[in-house]
N, C-alpha and C positions, 0 to 999 in steps of 0.2 A: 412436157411443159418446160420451155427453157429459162435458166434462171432470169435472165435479162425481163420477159414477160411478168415474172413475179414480184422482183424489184417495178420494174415501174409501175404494174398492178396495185402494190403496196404505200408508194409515194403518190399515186394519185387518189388513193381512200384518205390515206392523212391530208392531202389538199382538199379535202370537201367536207372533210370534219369538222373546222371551225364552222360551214356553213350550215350544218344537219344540228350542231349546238344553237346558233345565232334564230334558227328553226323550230327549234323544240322551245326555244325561251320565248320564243312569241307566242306561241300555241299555249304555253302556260301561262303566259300573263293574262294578271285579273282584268275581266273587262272593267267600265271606266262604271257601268251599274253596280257592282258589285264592290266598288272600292266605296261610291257613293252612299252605300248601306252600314261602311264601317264607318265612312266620317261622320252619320249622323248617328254614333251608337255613343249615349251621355255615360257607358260606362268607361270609356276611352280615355286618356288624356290628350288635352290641350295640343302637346308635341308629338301625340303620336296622330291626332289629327293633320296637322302639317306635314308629319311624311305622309302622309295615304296622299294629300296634296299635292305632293312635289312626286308619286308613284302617277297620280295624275297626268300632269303635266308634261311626263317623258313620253306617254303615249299619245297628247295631244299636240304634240309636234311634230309629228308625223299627219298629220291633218293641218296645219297653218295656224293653230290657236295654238296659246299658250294662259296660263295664268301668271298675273304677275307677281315676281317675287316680293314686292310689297302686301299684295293679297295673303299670299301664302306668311308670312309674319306676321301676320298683324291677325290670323284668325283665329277663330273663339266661337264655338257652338251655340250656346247662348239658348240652349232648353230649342233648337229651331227641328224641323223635319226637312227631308229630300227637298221636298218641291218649294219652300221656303230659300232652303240654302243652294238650290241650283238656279233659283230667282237672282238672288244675287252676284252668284258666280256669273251670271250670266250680264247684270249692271255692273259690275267693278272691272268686267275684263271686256265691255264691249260686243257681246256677244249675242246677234238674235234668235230667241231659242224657237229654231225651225223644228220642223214636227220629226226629224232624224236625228237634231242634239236631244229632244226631248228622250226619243227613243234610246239613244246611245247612255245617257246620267240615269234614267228612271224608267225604262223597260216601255214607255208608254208614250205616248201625242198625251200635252196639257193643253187644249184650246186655253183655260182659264189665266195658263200661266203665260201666255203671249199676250191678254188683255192687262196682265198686270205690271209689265214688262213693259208695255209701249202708255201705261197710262201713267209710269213714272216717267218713262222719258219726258212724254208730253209737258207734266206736270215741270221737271225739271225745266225744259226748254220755257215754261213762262217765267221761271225763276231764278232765271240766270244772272240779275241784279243780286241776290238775295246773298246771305254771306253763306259762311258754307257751313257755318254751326246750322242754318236755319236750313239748308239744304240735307244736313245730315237727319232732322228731324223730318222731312217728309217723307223721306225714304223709312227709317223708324216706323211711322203712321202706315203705311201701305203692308210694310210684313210681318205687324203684329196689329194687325187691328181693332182696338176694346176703344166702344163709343156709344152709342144710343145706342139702344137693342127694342127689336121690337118684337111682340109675341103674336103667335100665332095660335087661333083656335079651330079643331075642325067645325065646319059648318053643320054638324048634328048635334054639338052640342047646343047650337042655335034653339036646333028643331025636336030635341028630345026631353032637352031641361032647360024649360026658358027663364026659370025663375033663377036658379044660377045662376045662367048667362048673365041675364040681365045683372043681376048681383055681380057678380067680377066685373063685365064690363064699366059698367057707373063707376068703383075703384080707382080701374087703370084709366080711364076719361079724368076722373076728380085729379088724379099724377100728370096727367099730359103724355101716357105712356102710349104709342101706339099700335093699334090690335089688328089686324086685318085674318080674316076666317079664311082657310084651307081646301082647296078644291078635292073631289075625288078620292075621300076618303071612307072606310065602311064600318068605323066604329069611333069614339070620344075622345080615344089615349094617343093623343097623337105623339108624344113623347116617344111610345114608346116605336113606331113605325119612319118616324122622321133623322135624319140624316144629323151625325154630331160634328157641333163646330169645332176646331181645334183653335187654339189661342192664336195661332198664325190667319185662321180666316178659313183655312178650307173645309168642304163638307165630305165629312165622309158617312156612307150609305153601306151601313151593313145588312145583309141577308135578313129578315125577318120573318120567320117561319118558329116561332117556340114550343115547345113541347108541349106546352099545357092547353093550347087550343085545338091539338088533334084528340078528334076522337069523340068532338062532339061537333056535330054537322052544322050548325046556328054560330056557335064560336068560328067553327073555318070560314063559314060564308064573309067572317067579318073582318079576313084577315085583309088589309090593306095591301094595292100591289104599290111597293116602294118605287120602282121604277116609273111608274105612270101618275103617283102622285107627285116625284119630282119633274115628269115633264108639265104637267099640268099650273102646276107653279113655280116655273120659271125657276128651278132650282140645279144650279149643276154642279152634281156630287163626283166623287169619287166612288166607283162602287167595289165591295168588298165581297168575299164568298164568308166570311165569318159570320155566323150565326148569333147577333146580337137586338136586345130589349135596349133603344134609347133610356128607360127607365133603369137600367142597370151600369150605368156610367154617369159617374160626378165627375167633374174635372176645375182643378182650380191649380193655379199658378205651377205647370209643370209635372203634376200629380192627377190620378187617376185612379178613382176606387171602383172596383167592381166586384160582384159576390162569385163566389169559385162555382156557380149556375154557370156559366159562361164555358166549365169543363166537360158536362156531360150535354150542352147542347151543341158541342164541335167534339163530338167523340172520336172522328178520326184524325184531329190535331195531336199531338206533342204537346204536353204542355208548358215547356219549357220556349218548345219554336211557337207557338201561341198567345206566350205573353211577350214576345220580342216581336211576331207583327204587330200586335196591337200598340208595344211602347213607338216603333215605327208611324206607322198608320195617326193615332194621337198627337205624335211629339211631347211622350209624356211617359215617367213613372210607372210603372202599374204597382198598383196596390189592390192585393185579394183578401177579403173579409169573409168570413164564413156566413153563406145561405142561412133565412129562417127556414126550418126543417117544416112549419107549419104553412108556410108563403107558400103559394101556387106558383108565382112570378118567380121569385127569389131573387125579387131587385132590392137593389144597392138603396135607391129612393125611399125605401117605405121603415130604412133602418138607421141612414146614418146621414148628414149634410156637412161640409165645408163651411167655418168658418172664415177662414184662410188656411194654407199650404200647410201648417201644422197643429191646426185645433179642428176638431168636429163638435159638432151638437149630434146625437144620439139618444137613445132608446133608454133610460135606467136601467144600467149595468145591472144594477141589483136586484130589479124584479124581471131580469133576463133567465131563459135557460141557462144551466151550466152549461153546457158545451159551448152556446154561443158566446157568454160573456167570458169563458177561458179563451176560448179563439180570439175574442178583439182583443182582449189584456195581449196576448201575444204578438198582432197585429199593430200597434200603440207601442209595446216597448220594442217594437221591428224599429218604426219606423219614426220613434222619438215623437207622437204625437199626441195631444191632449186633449181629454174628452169630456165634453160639458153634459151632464143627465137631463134629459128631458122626460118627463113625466108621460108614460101613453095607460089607455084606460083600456083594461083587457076582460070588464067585470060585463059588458055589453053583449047581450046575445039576443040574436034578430033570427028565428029561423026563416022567416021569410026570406031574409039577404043575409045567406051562409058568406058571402065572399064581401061582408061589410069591412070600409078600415074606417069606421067611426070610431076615435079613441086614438090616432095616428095625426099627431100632430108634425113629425119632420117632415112630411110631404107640403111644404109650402111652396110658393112661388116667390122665387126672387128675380126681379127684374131693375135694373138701374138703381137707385138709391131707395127700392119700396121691396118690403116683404109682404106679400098676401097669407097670412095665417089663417089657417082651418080653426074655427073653436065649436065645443060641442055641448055647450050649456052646463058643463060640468065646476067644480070648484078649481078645478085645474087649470083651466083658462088662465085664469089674471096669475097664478103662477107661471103657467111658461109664457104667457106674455111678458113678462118681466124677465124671463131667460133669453130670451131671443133679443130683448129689445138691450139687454146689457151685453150681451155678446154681438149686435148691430148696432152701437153706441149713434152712426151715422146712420144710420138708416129710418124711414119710418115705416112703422108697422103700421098696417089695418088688418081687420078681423073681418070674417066671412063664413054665413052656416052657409056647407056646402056640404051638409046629410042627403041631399036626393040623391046628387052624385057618387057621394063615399059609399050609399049602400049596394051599389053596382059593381065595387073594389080599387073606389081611386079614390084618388084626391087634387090638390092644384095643382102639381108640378106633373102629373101623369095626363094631366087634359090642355099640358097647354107645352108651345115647345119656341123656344126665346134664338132668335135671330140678332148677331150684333153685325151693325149697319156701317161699322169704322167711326172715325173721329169727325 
C-alpha cells in the first residue's frame, strides 16, 4: 500500500468527519415531544423553560416555523399542561395545529385541540374592534375555563333510589343548578367511572378496573365500560392506561390529592415515573395521603376535601387511627397545609349494609356556590354544619338524608360527577 494512498486515505476521513459529528448531533437531539414534557415540568425554572424554548426553536427551522422571540421572553408556565401550552404556542406564533404538529409537540392527533384553536380565532376575528386588554382576557376564558358547572347523575340512580333522587334533584332545581342524567352506565358512582377535568378544560379518562370489584361476579357485572359511556355522552376524553377511582382525586387550584391506593392498583408503574404522569396528565401537584386501611375503595373522597390550595376539611385527626393521622401530620407539614376537624360517627353498625358510610360527612357535593351536605339525624349535624358553612363563608349550604344511598357505600360526591361548562 503506497504511502500517497494512505495520506489521501487519511485526509479524506478528516473531510467527513465534521459531517459524521453534524450526524450524530442530529440523531441525538431531543425530539421537539420530549422537550415539551420538560417545559411543562412545574419543578423547572422560569429560565430554564425558555432554553428548552429556544432548544425548540433551532429544530423548528428547519421545518419553516419558528417561535417568536418575543414569545420565548415573555414565557411563564402558569400551573398549564402540554396541550394547553401547545394551544398557545400554536395562537401566538400563527401556527395550525395540523394532526403532524400535533404528533410532532405531544405524541398524538388532539381533534379537541384544533376546535379550540379555531374557536379562538373565530372569536378573535369578531373582536377585533375590542382593545387588547379585552382580547388578552378571551384568550384567558378559553385556556382555563372555570364557569357554571353542571352535574351529572347516572340514570339508575333515577330508577333504584328515587327518593334521593328526587331529594337532591329539588336542591340543585331550588340553586338554578343544572343536572342532566348519564347514558350507559351499570352502577350509581358515577364519580368514580367518569373522566377528570383538569383546571385548563380537558378530560382525562383513566383505566377503571379496581381491585375491589374483582372477585365478585354482581360487582364485575357492574363495572362501567369508560370508553362507551363516553361515547354515549358526547364526551371526549383523553384516555390513559393508569388505573384510577375518579373518587380518589381532589383537585383544586394546582393541587391534587390522592390516596397511595393508586400504588398497588398500577403495580407495574415506578412510582416515582407514576406521580410525574399523573402531575403531567392533571397539570397539577400530586399530593399522596395515606389509604383508610379499613376502606375497600381507599378513596381520597371519603377522607379529606379542599377548602382551597392550602386548607382541607377532614376526618378528626384525633379519633383517627394512628398510623393514619401520623401519615397526614406528615403530609400537612410536607406540604404547608391546614387542616380543619370534621366530626364523622363511627359508633353505627348495620349488618345488613356492612359497606355503610353513614356517619361520613366529607363526602359532600360542591357545585358552584352551593354545598349539598349528607346529615344523619345525629347531634353532630348542626356542628359540622357550622364547620363547613365557616370554612364556605360564600357558599350556601343545604342539608340532605341520603341513608338509602350511603348504606350501599356512598355518598354525594361518589353519585354524582360535575362538569364545568366555561365562562
Amino acid at each position: 500500500m503506497s504511502t500517497e494512498f494512505i495520506i489521501g486515505t487519511i485526509i479524506g476521513l478528516i473531510g467527513i468527519i465534521p459531517v459524521i459529528i453534524q450526524i450524530i448531533k442530529w440523531v441525538k437531539k431531543p425530539k421537539l415531544s420530549g422537550l415539551m414534557k420538560r417545559l411543562v415540568e412545574n419543578s423547572s425554572s422560569t429560565n430554564a423553560h425558555r432554553k428548552i424554548l429556544k432548544k425548540m426553536n433551532m429544530i423548528l427551522l428547519r421545518s419553516g416555523k419558528h417561535i417568536s422571540s418575543e414569545y420565548i421572553n415573555n414565557f411563564v408556565l402558569n400551573k398549564r399542561g402540554k396541550e394547553a401550552v401547545f394551544t398557545d404556542l400554536c395562537l401566538k406564533n400563527d401556527w395550525e395545529p395540523t394532526k403532524e404538529l400535533c404528533e410532532m409537540f405531544i405524541d398524538a392527533d388532539y381533534p379537541s385541540i384544533r376546535k379550540k384553536y379555531w374557536d379562538i380565532k373565530n372569536a378573535q376575528q369578531k373582536k377585533e374592534e375590542m382593545t387588547d386588554d379585552a382580547v388578552v382576557k378571551v384568550e384567558t376564558v378559553h385556556e382555563k375555563p372555570k364557569g357554571k358547572e353542571v352535574v351529572y347523575l347516572s340514570e339508575l340512580l333515577k330508577e333504584r333510589f328515587p327518593e334521593c333522587f328526587n331529594r337532591l334533584t329539588s336542591i340543585l332545581k331550588k340553586h338554578n343548578v343544572e343536572y342532566r342524567l348519564l347514558k350507559g352506565t351499570k352502577d350509581i358512582w358515577c364519580r368514580d367511572y367518569m373522566p377528570i377535568q383538569t383546571e385548563s378544560g380537558k378530560f382525562i379518562q383513566f383505566k377503571y378496573d379496581p381491585s375491589y370489584l374483582k372477585g365478585n361476579k354482581e360487582w364485575e357485572k357492574s363495572r362501567s365500560d369508560v370508553k362507551e359511556v363516553c361515547k354515549l355522552n358526547n364526551i371526549d376524553a383523553q384516555f390513559s392506561d393508569i388505573n384510577i377511582d375518579g373518587g380518589n382525586v381532589l383537585i383544586c387550584d394546582g393541587r391534587a390529592i390522592l390516596s397511595d391506593r393508586i400504588f398497588s392498583e398500577n403495580p407495574d408503574w415506578d412510582k416515582e415515573k407514576l406521580i410525574s404522569e399523573l402531575s403531567n396528565l392533571l397539570e397539577c401537584e400530586i399530593i399522596i395521603i395515606p389509604a383508610q386501611k379499613g376502606d375497600m375503595t381507599g378513596h381520597a373522597d371519603g377522607m379529606v376535601r379542599f377548602v382551597n390550595r392550602n386548607t382541607l376539611l377532614g376526618n378528626k385527626l384525633a379519633d383517627e387511627y394512628k398510623y393514619w393521622r401520623e401519615g397526614m401530620q406528615k403530609v400537612l407539614e410536607k406540604y404547608g397545609l391546614e387542616y380543619i376537624d370534621v366530626p364523622f360517627i363511627t359508633d353505627i353498625k348495620d349488618p345488613k349494609h356492612p359497606l355503610s358510610t353513614i356517619g361520613i360527612y366529607v363526602n359532600y357535593l360542591e357545585v358552584n356556590n352551593l354545598i349539598v351536605l349528607p346529615v344523619f339525624g345525629r347531634d353532630e349535624d348542626k356542628q359540622v354544619i357550622d364547620i363547613i358553612q365557616k370554612a364556605f363563608p360564600d357558599k350556601v349550604i343545604e342539608t340532605i338524608n341520603y341513608d338509602e344511598v350511603a348504606q350501599e357505600g356512598g355518598l354525594l360526591n361518589c353519585t354524582t360527577w360535575n362538569e364545568s361548562q366555561g365562562c
